[in-house]
Backbone bond lengths (Angstrom), bond angles and torsions (degrees), N, CA, C in turn:
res aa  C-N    CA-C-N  psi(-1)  N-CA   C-N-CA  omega(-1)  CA-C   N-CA-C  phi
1 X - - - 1.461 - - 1.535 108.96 -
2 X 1.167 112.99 134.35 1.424 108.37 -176.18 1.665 108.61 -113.96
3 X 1.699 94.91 138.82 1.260 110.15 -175.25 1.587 121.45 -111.43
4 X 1.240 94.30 144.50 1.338 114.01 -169.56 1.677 121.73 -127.30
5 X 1.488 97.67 132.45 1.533 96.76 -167.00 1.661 100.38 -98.80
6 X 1.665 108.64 129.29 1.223 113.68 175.68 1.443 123.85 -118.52
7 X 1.702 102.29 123.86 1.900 98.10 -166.95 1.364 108.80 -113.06
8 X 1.200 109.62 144.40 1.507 105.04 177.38 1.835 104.70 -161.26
9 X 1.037 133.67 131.03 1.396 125.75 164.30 1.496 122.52 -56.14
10 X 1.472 116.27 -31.91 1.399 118.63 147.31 1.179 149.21 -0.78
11 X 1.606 150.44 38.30 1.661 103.82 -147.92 1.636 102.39 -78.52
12 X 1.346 123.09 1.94 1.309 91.86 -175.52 2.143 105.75 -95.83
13 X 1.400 92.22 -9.87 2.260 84.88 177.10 1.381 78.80 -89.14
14 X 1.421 146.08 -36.76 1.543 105.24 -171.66 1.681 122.27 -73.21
15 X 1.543 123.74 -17.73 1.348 118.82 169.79 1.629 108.58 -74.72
16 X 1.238 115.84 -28.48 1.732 125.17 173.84 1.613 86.03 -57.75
17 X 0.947 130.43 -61.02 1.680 125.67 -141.92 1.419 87.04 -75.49
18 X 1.555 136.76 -54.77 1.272 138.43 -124.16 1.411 80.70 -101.12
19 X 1.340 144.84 -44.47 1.532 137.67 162.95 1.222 111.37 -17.28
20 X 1.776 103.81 -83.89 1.407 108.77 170.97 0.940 136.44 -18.99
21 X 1.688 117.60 -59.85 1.498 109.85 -179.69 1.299 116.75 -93.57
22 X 1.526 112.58 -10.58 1.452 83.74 179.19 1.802 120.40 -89.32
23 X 1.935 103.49 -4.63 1.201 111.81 148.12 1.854 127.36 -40.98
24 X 1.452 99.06 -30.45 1.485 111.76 -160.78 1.571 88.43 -81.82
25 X 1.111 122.47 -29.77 1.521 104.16 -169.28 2.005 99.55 114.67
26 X 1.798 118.27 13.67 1.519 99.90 174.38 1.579 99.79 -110.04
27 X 0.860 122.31 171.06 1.229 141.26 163.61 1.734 122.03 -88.95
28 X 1.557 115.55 121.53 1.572 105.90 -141.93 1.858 92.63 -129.38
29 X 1.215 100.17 138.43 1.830 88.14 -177.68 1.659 76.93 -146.22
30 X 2.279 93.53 126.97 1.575 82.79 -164.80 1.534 95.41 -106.68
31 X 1.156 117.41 -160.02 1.486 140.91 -168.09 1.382 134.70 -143.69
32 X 1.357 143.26 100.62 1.135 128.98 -144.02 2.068 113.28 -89.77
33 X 1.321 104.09 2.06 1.564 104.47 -177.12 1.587 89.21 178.44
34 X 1.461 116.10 154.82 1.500 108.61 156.65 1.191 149.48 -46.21
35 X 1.220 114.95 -5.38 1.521 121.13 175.93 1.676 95.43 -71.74
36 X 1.296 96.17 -60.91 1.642 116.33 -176.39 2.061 112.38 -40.58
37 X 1.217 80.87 -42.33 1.659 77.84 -172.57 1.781 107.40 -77.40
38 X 1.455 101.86 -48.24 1.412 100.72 164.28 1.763 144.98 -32.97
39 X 1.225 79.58 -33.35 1.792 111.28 -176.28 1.731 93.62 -84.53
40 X 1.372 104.17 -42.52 1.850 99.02 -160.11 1.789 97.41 -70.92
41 X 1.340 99.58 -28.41 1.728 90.00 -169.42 1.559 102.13 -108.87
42 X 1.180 104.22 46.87 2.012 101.18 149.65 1.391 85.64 -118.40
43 X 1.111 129.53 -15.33 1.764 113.94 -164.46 2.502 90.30 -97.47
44 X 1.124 110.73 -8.98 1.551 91.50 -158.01 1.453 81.47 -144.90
45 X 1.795 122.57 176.88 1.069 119.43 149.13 1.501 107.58 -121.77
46 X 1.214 100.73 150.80 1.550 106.22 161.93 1.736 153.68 -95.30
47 X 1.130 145.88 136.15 2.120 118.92 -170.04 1.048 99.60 -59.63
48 X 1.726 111.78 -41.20 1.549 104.62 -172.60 1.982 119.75 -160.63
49 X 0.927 91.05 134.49 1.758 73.41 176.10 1.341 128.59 -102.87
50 X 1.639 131.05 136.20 1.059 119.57 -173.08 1.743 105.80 -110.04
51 X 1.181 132.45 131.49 1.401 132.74 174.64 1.223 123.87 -140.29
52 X 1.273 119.94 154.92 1.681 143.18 177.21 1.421 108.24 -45.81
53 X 1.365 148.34 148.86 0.906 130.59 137.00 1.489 139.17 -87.93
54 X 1.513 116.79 -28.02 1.471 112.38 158.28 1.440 119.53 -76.85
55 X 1.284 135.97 95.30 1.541 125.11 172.41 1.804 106.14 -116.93
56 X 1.330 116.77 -160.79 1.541 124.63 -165.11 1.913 75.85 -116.64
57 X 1.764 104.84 169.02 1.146 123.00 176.75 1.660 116.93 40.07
58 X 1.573 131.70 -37.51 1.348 129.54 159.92 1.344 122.07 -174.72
59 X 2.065 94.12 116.41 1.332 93.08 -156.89 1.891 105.22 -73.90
60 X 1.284 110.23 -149.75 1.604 109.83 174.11 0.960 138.13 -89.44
61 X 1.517 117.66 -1.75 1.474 138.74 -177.25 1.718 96.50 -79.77
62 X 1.783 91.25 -45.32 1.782 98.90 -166.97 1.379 115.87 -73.89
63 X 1.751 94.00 -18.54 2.092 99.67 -176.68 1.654 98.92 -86.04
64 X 1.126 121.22 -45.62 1.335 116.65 171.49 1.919 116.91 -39.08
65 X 1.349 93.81 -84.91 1.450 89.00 142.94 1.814 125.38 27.88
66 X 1.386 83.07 -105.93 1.856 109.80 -165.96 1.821 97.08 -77.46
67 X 1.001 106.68 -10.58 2.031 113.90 -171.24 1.616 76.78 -86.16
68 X 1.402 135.79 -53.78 1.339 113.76 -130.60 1.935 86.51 -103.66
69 X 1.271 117.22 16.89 1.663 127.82 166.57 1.230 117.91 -101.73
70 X 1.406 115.25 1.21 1.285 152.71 176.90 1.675 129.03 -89.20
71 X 1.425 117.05 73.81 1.186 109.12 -156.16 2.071 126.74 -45.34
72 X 1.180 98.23 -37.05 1.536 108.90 179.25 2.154 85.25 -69.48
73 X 0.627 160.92 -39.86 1.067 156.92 -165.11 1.842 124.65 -92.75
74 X 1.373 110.13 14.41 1.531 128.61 -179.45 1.029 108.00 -50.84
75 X 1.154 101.96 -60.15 1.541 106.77 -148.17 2.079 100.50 -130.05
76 X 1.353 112.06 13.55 1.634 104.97 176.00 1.322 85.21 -79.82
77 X 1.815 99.65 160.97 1.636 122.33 -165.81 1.777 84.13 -90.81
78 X 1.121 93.60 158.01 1.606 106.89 -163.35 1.595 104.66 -150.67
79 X 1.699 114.95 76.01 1.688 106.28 170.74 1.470 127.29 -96.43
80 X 1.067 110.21 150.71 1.728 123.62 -177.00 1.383 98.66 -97.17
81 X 1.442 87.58 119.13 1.976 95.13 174.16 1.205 88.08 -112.02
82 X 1.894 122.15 134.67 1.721 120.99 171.75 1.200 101.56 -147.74
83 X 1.156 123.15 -164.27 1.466 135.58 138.48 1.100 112.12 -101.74
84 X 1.207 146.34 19.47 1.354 152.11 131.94 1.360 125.31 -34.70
85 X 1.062 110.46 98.70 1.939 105.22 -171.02 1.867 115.14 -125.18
86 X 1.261 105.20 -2.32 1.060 99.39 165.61 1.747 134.72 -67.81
87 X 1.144 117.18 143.86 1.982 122.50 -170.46 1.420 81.83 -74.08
88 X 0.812 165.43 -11.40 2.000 144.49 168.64 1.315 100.31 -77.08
89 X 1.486 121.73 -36.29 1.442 108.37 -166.16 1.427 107.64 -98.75
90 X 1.195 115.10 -21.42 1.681 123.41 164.75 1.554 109.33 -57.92
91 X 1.299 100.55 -21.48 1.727 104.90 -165.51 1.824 107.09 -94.71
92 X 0.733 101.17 -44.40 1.692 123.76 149.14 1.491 106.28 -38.75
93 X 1.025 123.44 -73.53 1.364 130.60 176.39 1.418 109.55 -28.89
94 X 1.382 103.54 -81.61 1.611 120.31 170.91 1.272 106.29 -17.10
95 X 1.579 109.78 -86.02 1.613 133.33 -152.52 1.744 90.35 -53.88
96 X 1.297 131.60 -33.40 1.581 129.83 -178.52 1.561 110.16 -64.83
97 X 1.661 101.51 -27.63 1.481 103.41 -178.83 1.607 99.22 118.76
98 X 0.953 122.51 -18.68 1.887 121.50 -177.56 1.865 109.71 -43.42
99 X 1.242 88.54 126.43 1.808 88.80 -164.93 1.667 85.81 -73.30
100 X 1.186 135.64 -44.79 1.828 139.08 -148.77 1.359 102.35 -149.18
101 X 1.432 96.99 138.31 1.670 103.21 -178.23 1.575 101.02 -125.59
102 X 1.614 134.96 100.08 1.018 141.74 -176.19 1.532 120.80 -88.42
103 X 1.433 130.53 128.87 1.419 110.37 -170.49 1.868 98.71 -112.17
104 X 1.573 98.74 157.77 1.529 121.62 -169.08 1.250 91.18 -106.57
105 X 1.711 118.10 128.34 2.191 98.05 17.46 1.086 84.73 -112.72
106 X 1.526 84.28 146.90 1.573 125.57 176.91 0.906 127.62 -42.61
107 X 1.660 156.28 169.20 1.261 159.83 119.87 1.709 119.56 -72.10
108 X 1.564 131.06 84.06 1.052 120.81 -161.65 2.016 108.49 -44.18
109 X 1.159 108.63 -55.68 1.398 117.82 -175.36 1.800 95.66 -46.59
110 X 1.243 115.59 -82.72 1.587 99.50 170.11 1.512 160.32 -24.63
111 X 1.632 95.63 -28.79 1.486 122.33 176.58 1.581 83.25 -83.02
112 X 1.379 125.55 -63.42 1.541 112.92 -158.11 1.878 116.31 -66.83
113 X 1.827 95.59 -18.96 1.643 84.05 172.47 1.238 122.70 -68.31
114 X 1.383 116.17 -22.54 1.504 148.77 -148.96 1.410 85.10 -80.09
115 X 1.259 124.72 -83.14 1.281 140.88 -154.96 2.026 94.69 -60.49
116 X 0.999 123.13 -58.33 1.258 127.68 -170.50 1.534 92.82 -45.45
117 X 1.554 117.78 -46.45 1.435 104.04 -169.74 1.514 123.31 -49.57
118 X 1.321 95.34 -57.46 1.272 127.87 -166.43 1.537 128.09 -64.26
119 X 1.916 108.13 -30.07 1.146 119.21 134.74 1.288 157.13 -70.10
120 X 1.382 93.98 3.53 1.700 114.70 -169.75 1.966 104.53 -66.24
């Protein structure tokens, strides 16, 4: 079963998100801001992480970031779900290393094709 770490300052899009997948069949251990997720994956690894991009203390550009300085974390697929839709911040994304930049609100069926891809 593959697990996936999901961050969001949210609690109510991270129980929306963590429904979803763990409807899908992944296994989901969430995170309440980047510090949080950062901390969870020196202790675990993850297939993939999905996170917020506006949060308090570290948004997802910056957790991506420090994940991808992170050797167990090179090369896991790493998408930004936001309402962020601008091409500067998509581009940002990239240059941080973000494999997928998804915009909210979501399409559950979509997020899970997405993710299936990307974990394959």
């Amino acid at each position: 079963m593959h697990s996936i770490l999901a961050v969001d300052d949210s609690a109510s899009m991270r129980k929306m998100v963590s429904f979803t997948l763990v409807s899908a069949g992944f296994k989901v251990v969430e995170a309440i801001d980047g510090i949080d997720a950062f901390e969870k994956a020196q202790k675990q690894s993850f297939d993939l992480v999905l996170t917020d991009q506006n949060m308090p203390r570290l948004d997802g550009i910056g957790l991506t970031r420090k994940l991808r300085e992170h050797p167990h974390f090179k090369s896991t697929p790493i998408l930004i779900l936001t309402t962020e839709s601008s091409d500067q911040m998509k581009q940002a994304g990239r240059a941080a290393g973000a494999t997928g930049w998804l915009v909210k609100p979501f399409d559950p069926s979509r997020l899970i094709e997405v993710i299936r891809k990307v974990i394959a």
